[in-house]
C-alpha positions, 0 to 999 in steps of 0.5 A, a space after each residue: 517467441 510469445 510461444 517460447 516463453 509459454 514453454 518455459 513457463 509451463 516447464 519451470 511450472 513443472 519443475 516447482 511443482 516437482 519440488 514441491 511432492 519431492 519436498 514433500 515425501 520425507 515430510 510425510 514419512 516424519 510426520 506419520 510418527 508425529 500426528 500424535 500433537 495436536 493443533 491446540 498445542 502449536 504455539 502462536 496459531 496465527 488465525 486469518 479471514 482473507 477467505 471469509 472465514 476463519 481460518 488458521 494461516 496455515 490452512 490457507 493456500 496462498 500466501 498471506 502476511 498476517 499480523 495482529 495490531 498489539 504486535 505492530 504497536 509493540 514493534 513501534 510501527 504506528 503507520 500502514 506503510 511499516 508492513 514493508 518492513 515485516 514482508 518480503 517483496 513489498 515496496 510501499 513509501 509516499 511521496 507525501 501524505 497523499 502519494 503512498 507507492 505500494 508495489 507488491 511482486 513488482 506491481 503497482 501504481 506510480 500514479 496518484 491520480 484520480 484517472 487510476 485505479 490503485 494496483 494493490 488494493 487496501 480494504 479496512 473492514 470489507 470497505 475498498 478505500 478508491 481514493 490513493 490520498 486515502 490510503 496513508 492511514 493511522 493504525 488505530 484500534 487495529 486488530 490484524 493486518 493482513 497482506 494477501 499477494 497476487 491478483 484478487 477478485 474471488 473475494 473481494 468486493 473490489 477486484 485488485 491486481 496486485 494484491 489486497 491489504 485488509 485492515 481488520 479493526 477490533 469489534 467491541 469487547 464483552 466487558 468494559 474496557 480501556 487503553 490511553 498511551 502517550 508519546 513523545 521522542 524526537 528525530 536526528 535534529 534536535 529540533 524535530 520533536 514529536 509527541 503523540 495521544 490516543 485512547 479507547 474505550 470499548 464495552 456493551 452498551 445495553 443486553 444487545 448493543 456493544 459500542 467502541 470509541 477510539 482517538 488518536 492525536 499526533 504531533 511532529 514539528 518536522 525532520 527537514 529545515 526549509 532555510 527562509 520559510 516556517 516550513 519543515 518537511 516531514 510535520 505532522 499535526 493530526 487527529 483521527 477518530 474511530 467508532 463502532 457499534 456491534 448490535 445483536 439481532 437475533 440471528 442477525 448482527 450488525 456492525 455499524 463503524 465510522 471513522 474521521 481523520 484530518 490532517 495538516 501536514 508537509 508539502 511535497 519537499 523536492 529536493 533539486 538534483 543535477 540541475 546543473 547550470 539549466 536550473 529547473 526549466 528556461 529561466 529569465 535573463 537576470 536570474 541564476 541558477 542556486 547551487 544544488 544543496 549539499 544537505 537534502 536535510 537543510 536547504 533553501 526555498 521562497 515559498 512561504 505558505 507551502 503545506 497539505 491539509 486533508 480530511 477522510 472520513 466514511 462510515 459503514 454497515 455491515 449486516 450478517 445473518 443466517 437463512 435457510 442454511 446461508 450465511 449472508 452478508 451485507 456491506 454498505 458503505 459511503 467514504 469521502 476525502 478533502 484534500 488542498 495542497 500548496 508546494 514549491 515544484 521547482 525546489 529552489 530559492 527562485 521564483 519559478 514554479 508554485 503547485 497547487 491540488 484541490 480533491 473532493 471526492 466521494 464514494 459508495 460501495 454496497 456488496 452482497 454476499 451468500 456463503 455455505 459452509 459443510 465439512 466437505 464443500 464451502 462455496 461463496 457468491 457476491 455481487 458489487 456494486 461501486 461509483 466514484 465522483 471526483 473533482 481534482 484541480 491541478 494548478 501550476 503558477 510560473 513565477 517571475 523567474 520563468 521565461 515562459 512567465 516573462 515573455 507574457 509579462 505584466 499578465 500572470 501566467 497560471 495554468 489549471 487543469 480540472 479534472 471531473 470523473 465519474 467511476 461506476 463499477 459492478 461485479 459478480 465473483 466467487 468460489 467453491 472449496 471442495 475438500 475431495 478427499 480427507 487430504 485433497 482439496 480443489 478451489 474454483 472460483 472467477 469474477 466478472 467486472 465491468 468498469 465505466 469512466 466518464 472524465 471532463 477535462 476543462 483546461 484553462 490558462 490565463 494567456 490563450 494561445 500561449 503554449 495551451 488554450 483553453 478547451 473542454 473534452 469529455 471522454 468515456 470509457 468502459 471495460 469488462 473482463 472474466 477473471 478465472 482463478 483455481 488451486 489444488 491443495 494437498 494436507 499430508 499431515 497436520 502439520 504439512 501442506 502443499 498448494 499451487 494455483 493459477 489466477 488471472 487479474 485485471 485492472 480497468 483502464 487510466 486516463 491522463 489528468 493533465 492534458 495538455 490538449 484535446 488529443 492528449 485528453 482522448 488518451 485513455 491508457 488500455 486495462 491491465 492484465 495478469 496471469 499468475 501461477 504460484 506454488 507453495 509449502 506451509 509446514 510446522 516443525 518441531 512440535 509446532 516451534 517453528 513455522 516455515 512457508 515457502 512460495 515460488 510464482 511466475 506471473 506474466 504481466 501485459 499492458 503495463 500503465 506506466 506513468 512518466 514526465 514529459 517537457 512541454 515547453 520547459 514544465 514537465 507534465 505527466 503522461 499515462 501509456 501502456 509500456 507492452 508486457 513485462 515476466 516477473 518471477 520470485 521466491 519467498 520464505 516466511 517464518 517464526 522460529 520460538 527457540 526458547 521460552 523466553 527467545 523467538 525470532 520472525 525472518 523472511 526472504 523474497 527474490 524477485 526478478 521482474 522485467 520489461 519484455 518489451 518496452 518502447 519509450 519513443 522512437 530512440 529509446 527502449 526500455 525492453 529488458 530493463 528491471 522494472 521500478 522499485 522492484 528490488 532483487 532481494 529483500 528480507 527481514 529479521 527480528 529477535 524477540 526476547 521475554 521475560 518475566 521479571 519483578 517489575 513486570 513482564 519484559 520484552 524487547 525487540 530488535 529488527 533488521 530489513 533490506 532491500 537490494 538497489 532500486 530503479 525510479 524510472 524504467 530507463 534504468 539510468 541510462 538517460 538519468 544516471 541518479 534515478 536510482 537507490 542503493 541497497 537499504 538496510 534499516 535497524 528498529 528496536 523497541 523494548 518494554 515491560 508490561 507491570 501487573 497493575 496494567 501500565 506498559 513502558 516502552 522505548 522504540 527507535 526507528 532507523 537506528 543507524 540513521 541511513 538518509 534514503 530518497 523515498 522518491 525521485 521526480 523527474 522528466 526523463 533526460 532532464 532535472 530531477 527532484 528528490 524526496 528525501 525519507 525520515 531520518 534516525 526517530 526514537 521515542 518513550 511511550 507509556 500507556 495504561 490499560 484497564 478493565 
C-alpha cells in the first residue's frame, strides 16, 4: 500500500510538472513580442527578503504571502492573526490571548504548551519567538509580513515544519519623521467600546546613528457580558513599546531592537455546549445542572477574579558586515515571557472547576551567517545555537459542586501540575543558488538539527492518594535529523516563471505537561516529519497590471503529534501522541489585478484535501480517513480597492471578502462529538479613508460586517461535554492620524 501511494504521488508529480511546461509554451510564444517592458515599469513590485536577500516576489521560487504594514493598517487589520484573511490555507484564531492556533497546508500545533514546538514558526527581525503565548502579537511600526508555506530550515535559524511567518519591522528613517493615530469604535453590544493609541518617531541621531521609538496603548471594555461577575470576554487594556537603533560602522552595521508588551486581558471564556443533564463532570448531590445558554454572547458564571495578564519582551542585536568578499551576519538575541492566568474551566454558575496557569520563561538565540552573491552563484551557510528555560504550573481547584471535592470534604482538593523544561537546540543549514544558465536555475541546500529536552514534572495534590499522588519524574529527550531540500526554476520571459521543489521538514518530539503519573510522564510523544513536493507559475500580464501565482503541492505528513482530552476520574486532562500519518495535497492561486487607475482588486483561492491515512484512537475508535482539524477544503479571499484624487485629499476604500469551508475541531469528525465542528465562514471587512496634503488621514473601518458569530474553538473530551470559545462579533471604528516630517 505504502509503495502504491508513492506511485501515485510520483505520477500526479508528473502530471503537475507537465502542466507546468504545457502552460508555459504559449506564454513564452507572447511573451518573445513583449520583452520590450521593463521590470522598472511593472506596477506594485512587491519586494521580499525570505531568501536573505532582496528580491522581487516574483523571482522567488516558492510560495510567499507578502504585504507591507501601511497596507494592513490601511485595511484595518492591527493583529498578526488577520493574515489568514489575505492568504489562502491559512487557519490562524486563538483561544485566548496565550493559545494562538496557526495551521498552514493542514499543519499545525493545537497544543500551547511548553512540552511542543510550534509547527509554524513566527520570526519578527530574524529572531524565533519559542514561547506560543508570545505569538499573539501588536502590528506595531511593521514594515512587511511575510507568509512563507512549507517546511523551513535552509534559512532560517529555527527549523519550522509547517512554515515561517517573518515580521519585518521598519528601521529608521534618514530624516526626521513621525506618526500618531488615535481610535475608537465599538462592537454589536453597545457596551463593548474600544479605543486605541500609538505614535512613532524615527530619524538620525548623530553622523552614524539613526534611532526609532514606537508606542501603542489599547483599550477595549469587551464583547462578551459574563452575567454576575465584572468579567467580559474579549477586554483588552495593553500597552507595547518598540525601539531601534541603526548604528553605522564603517563596513559594518548594526541594529540594536528591544521591545516590551503587557497585557491585562480576558480569561478563557468557555461556553457550556451539550451538557445536558451530566453537567461538566459527576456532581455533589444537592447541586443542578444550569441550563445550557442560549446567547454564548450573554451568560452566567460564579468566578469572580477571572483574567490574563502577560508581559513579553527581548531585545536583539544584529551585526552585518562584509570581509573578503562575504557578507556576514550576526544575531544575538534573548526574549522572555510572564504569564498568570485565572479561568472558570467548567463555564457555569457552579462551583466546580477553577484553572489556573503560571509561565516564566526565558530564551536566547545566537546565529551566525556567511553568504556570497555573484551574477551566477549565491550560496549561504549559518549555524544556531538556541536554549529555552521554562516553569509552567497548571493548577485545577475542584469546587464544592464536585463529587470528587466532596468525598475528601472538609479538606480542599487542588491539583498542580509543574512543569521545569530546559530546551537546547543547534543546527548547521544552507543553500547554493546556481543560475546555470541565462533561464536556468537549481537551488541545493539541507540542514542538520539536533534538539534536547530535559523535563521534571513534580505532580502534587493536596489529598495523596486520591485519584493522584505526588510524584517527581525527570525525563530527557534528544533528537537529530538531516533535512534535505532542492528546486529547479525556469524564467522563460521577464515576465513568466516556472518552479518546482522538494523539501523535507521535522519537528522535535513533545512531552505531556499534565501527568497524571510517573508512566504518563515518560510519554514522550516521537518527532514529526514531512516531505513536500511543490510546483508553481509566477507571471505577469498585461503590461504588468496583474499578477497571477499558482502553486500545487503534495506533502506526506507522518508521526503526526495530536493533542487530545481524556476523562480522569471525571476532569478531562490533556494527552500528547502520535496519530501514524496523514497525505495532504492542495492548490493555491494568488493575484492583483489593477483594472484602472483608480480600481484594483487582490483575490486568492486555496484547495485543500488533508487526511489521516492512518489514525487509531483506541481500541474502538479509528480516526483512518477522517479530514484532519481546522483544515477547510476551500478558502479564498477578495478585496476591491478604489482611489481616487479628490479636493480633500486622496480617497481610498476598501471592501474584502474571505471564506473558509466547514471545519472539523477533533479528528473523529463528529462521530463521537456531533457539534465539534464549524460551518463555512464568510466575513465582510470594509475600510475607507482620505490621506489630506497637510498629512492628516480619516479612516473609517469595520470588522465582520454582517456580524457572523463563529466558535473560534471547541474544548472537549472526546465523547464527552464540550465548551466553546465564541469569536468577535461585528466591531467597527474611526481612526485619525497624523504624519509629519
Amino acid at each position: 500500500m505504502a509503495d502504491e501511494k508513492v506511485t501515485m504521488r510520483r505520477v500526479a508529480l508528473s502530471a503537475l510538472l507537465g502542466a507546468t511546461a504545457l502552460t508555459s509554451v504559449p506564454a513564452f510564444a507572447q511573451a518573445q513580442a513583449q520583452e520590450a517592458v521593463a521590470s522598472e515599469q511593472r506596477s506594485d513590485v512587491v519586494i521580499v527578503t525570505a531568501r536573505k536577500r532582496e528580491e522581487s516576489l516574483q523571482e522567488v521560487p516558492m510560495t510567499i504571502t507578502a504585504v507591507g504594514g501601511e497596507k494592513l493598517e490601511a485595511a484595518g487589520y492591527t493583529e498578526l492573526n488577520d493574515v489568514a484573511r489575505i492568504s489562502p490555507n491559512i487557519f490562524f484564531e486563538a483561544a485566548d490571548r496565550s493559545k494562538p492556533l496557526i495551521f498552514v497546508r493542514g499543519v499545525g500545533t493545537r497544543g500551547y504548551d511548553a512540552g511542543s514546538d510550534p509547527s509554524v514558526g513566527v520570526f519578527v527581525d530574524g529572531v524565533y519567538l519559542g514561547r506560543f503565548g508570545a505569538l499573539d502579537m501588536d502590528l506595531l511600526d511593521i514594515e512587511r509580513v511575510e507568509m512563507l508555506k512549507g517546511p523551513q530550515g535552509t534559512l532560517y535559524g529555527r527549523n519550522t515544519i509547517g512554515g515561517a511567518l517573518s515580521v519585518i519591522t521598519s528601521d529608521p528613517a534618514q530624516s526626521f519623521e513621525g506618526k500618531a493615530s488615535v481610535e475608537a469604535g465599538m462592537g454589536a453590544d453597545s457596551d463593548d467600546v474600544l479605543w486605541s493609541a500609538r505614535g512613532s518617531v524615527s530619524g538620525p541621531m548623530t553622523d552614524n546613528i539613526r534611532g526609532s521609538l514606537s508606542l501603542s496603548r489599547r483599550h477595549r471594555d469587551g464583547y462578551q457580558e459574563i452575567q454576575g461577575t465584572s468579567v467580559r470576554g474579549g477586554s483588552e487594556d495593553s500597552w507595547a513599546a518598540r525601539g531601534k537603533a541603526l548604528i553605522s560602522l564603517g563596513e559594518a552595521e548594526v541594529r540594536l531592537a528591544a521591545d516590551y508588551a503587557d497585557m491585562d486581558g480576558p480569561p478563557l471564556i468557555l461556553v457550556p455546549n451539550r451538557f445536558g443533564t451530566s453537567g461538566p463532570g459527576a456532581l455533589t448531590p444537592g447541586f443542578v445542572v444550569p441550563a445550557e445558554p442560549t446567547d454564548p454572547y450573554s451568560f452566567a458564571m460564579d468566578e469572580q477574579s477571572q483574567g490574563i495578564q502577560k508581559q513579553v519582551y527581548g531585545a536583539s542585536a544584529q551585526v552585518d558586515w562584509n570581509f573578503l568578499g562575504l557578507d556576514f551576519t550576526s544575531i544575538t538575541a534573548a526574549r522572555g515571557m510572564k504569564l498568570d492566568e485565572h479561568d472558570d474551566l467548567d463555564g457555569t454558575t457552579l462551583p466546580f472547576q477553577v484553572y489556573f496557569a503560571n509561565e516564566d520563561s526565558d530564551q536566547f538565540s545566537q546565529e551566525l551567517r556567511a553568504a556570497y552573491s555573484s551574477d551566477n552563484l549565491n550560496w549561504l551557510f549559518g549555524l544556531f545555537y538556541s536554549k529555552e528555560n521554562v516553569l509552567r504550573t497548571e493548577t485545577i481547584d475542584f469546587g464544592p459542586a464536585s463529587l470528587l471535592s466532596a468525598l475528601v470534604a472538609p479538606a480542599d482538593l487542588i491539583w498542580t501540575f509543574p512543569f521545569d523544561l530546559e530546551a537546547t537546540a543547534v543546527a548547521a543549514f544552507g543553500q547554493v543558488d546556481w543560475q546555470v544558465t541565462d533561464a536556468f536555475a537549481v537551488t541545493v541546500g539541507g540542514r542538520y538539527s539536533e534538539d534536547k529536552k530535559n523535563v521534571v514534572f513534580d505532580t502534587n495534590t493536596t489529598v495523596p492518594g486520591f485519584v493522584l499522588s505526588p510524584f517527581r519524574q525527570a525525563v530527557s529527550k534528544k533528537w537529530n535529523s538531516f533535512d534535505p531540500s532542492v528546486s529547479f526554476r525556469y524564467q522563460f520571459n521577464p515576465d513568466l516563471m516556472a518552479y518546482a521543489s522538494w523539501a523535507t521538514g521535522y519537528k522535535s518530539g513533545a512531552f505531556q505537561f499534565i501527568a497524571t503519573s510517573p508512566s504518563i510522564a515518560q510519554q514522550v510523544a516521537d518527532p514529526e516529519d514531512v516531505e513536500s513536493i511543490e510546483v508553481g507559475l509566477k507571471s505577469t500580464w498585461l503590461d504588468g497590471n496583474l499578477q497571477l501565482n499558482l502553486a500545487a503541492f503534495s506533502m506526506d505528513y507522518k508521526d503526526l503529534q495530536q493533542l487530545r482530552v481524556v476523562p480522569v476520574s471525571g476532569v478531562g486532562l490533556v494527552v500528547i501522541d502520535n496519530a501514524a500519518s496523514s497525505t495532504i495535497s492542495g492548490a493555491e492561486i494568488e493575484g492583483r489585478w489593477k483594472l484602472s487607475d483608480n480600481w484594483s482588486t487582490d483575490f486568492a483561492y486555496g484547495y485543500l484535501d488533508a487526511t489521516f491515512d492512518e489514525f487509531v484512537f483506541n481500541a474502538t475508535l479509528d480516526f483512518s480517513g477522517n479530514r484532519m482539524p481546522r483544515s477547510p477544503k476551500n478558502t479564498f479571499n477578495l478585496a476591491l480597492n478604489y482611489e481616487q484624487p479628490t479636493p480633500l485629499g486622496d480617497f481610498a476604500t476598501r471592501l474584502a471578502y474571505s471564506w473558509r469551508d466547514s471545519i472539523f475541531f477533533e479528528a473523529d469528525n463528529n462521530v463521537r462529538d456531533p457539534e465539534s465542528s464549524e460551518d463555512a465562514l464568510g466575513l465582510l471587512d470594509f475600510n475607507t479613508q482620505i490621506a489630506t496634503a497637510g498629512g492628516w488621514t480619516y479612516s473609517l473601518w469595520a470588522r465582520n460586517l454582517t456580524d457572523e458569530r463563529y466558535r473560534r474553538q471547541v474544548l472537549n473530551s472526546t465523547g464527552s461535554s464540550q465548551r466553546g470559545i465564541w469569536s468577535e462579533p461585528r466591531t467597527f471604528g474611526i481612526r485619525a492620524s497624523y504624519q509629519f516630517d
